[in-house]
N, C-alpha and C positions, 0 to 999 in steps of 0.2 A: 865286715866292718868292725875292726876291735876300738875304734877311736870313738871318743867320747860323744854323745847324741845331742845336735845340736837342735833346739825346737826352733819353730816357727815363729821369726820373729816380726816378718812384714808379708802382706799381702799388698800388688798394686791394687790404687786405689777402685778398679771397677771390679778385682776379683773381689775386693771388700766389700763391696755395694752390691754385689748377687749375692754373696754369702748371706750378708744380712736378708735380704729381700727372701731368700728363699727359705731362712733359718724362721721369717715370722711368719709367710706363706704355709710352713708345716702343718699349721693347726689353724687355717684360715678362721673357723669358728671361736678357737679362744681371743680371737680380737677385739672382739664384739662389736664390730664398725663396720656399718656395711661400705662406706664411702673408704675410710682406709683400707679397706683389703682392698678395694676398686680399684685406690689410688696404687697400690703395690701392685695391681696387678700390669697397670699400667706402665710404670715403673722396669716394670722384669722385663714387660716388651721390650720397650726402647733400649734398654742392658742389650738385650739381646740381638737387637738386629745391631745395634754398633759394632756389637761381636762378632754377631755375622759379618763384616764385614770383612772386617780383619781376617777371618775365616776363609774368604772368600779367595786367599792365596793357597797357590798347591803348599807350599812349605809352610802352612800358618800349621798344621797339623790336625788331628779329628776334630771335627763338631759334632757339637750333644745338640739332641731335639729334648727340650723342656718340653711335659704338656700346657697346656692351658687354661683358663678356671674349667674346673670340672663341671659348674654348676653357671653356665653363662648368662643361663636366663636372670641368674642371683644380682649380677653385676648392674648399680642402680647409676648409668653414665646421664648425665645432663644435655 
């Protein structure tokens, strides 16, 4: 590729909304919220199983398995 590098200028809107989710998920503790990271982790689910779904075509191409909160017992749901 000799032609010039073109960056990344969009992401659709749900690969945006994992990004982010997973980009604050990294350091779940510098959050300092036990409820927000709950609510993010909640969040990632439902990302995901919508993903799954669309996934769920032979031609949708690979699916990733994300883990889970590592620390479940953490998770303080109502």
């Amino acid at each position: 590729m000799d032609g010039p590098v073109r960056p990344l200028t969009r992401l659709a809107a749900t690969a945006a909304q994992m990004l982010a989710v997973e980009t604050l998920l990294a350091e779940p503790e510098a959050l300092g919220d036990d409820v927000l990271e709950t609510c993010l982790y909640l969040f990632r689910q439902r990302l995901h199983e919508s993903a799954g779904r669309l996934g769920d075509h032979p031609s949708a191409g690979p699916t990733f398995k994300y883990p889970t909160n590592p620390n479940p017992g953490e998770n303080h749901e109502r």
